[in-house]
N, C-alpha and C positions, 0 to 999 in steps of 0.2 A: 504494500500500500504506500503509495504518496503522498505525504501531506504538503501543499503547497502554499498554506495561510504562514502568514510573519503575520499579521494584527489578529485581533479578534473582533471584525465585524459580525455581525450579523447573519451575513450573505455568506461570510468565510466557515463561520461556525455552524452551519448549515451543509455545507458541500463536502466540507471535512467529514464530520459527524457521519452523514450516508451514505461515505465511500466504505465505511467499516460493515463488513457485512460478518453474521454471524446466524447461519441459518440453524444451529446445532440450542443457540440461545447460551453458549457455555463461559460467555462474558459477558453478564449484563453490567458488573460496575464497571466497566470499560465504556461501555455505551451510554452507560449513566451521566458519568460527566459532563459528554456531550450534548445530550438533552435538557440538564439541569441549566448548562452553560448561554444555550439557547434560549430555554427559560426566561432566565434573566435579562436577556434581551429586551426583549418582548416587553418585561415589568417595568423596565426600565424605559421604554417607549423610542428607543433607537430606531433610525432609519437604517436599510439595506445595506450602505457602507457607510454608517459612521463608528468609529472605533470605540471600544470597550475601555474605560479608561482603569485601571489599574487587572482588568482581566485579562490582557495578553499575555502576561509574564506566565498567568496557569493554563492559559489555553495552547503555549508554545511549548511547556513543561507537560503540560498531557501527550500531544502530538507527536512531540523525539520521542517520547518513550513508545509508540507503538510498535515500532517495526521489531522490539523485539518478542508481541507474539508471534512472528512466523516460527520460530522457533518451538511453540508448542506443538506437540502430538498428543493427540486423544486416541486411542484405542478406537474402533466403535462395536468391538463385537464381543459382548461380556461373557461369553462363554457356555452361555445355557444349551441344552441339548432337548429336542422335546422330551424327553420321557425323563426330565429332570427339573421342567417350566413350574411343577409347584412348592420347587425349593426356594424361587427366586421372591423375595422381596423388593419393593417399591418403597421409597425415603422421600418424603415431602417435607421442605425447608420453605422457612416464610419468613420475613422482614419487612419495617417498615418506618419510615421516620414521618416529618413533617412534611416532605419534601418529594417522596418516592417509595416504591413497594417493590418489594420483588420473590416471585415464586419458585422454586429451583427443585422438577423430581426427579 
């Protein structure tokens, strides 16, 4: 992935943000940031490119850091066998602050 924002406008924190694709769901507080960040925008009442004034420094410190999930590997095949499917358990994790929620099975 590419990230090509130096500020944090708006319009930047928007196109960044969508380029991260996670269709597994297995980084939501990676995605999080992004959203929240965007968020903010909005409450803040900023136009399309006008910069974020003390946000760029964390939205340029989220961004470098990405390129090192390529580096993760997930597994995707846990092992079950049918004639072993009623050994297997299912974990549902839940959180939630003022700001965000997130479900994880």
């Amino acid at each position: 992935m590419v990230i090509t924002g130096t500020t944090a406008t708006k319009h930047q924190v928007l196109q960044d943000s969508l380029r991260f694709y996670d269709p597994l769901g297995l980084f939501p507080p990676v995605e999080l940031v992004g959203k929240l960040l965007f968020q903010d925008t909005w409450k803040r009442g900023l136009a399309w490119d006008e910069s974020q004034p003390g946000h760029s420094r964390k939205w340029l410190s989220r961004t470098s850091e990405l390129h090192l999930l390529s580096d993760m590997h997930v597994p995707r095949w846990i092992g079950a066998q049918k004639h072993k499917l009623q050994d297997c358990e299912a974990h549902v994790f839940g959180a939630a602050s003022k700001r965000a929620y997130v479900v994880v099975i």
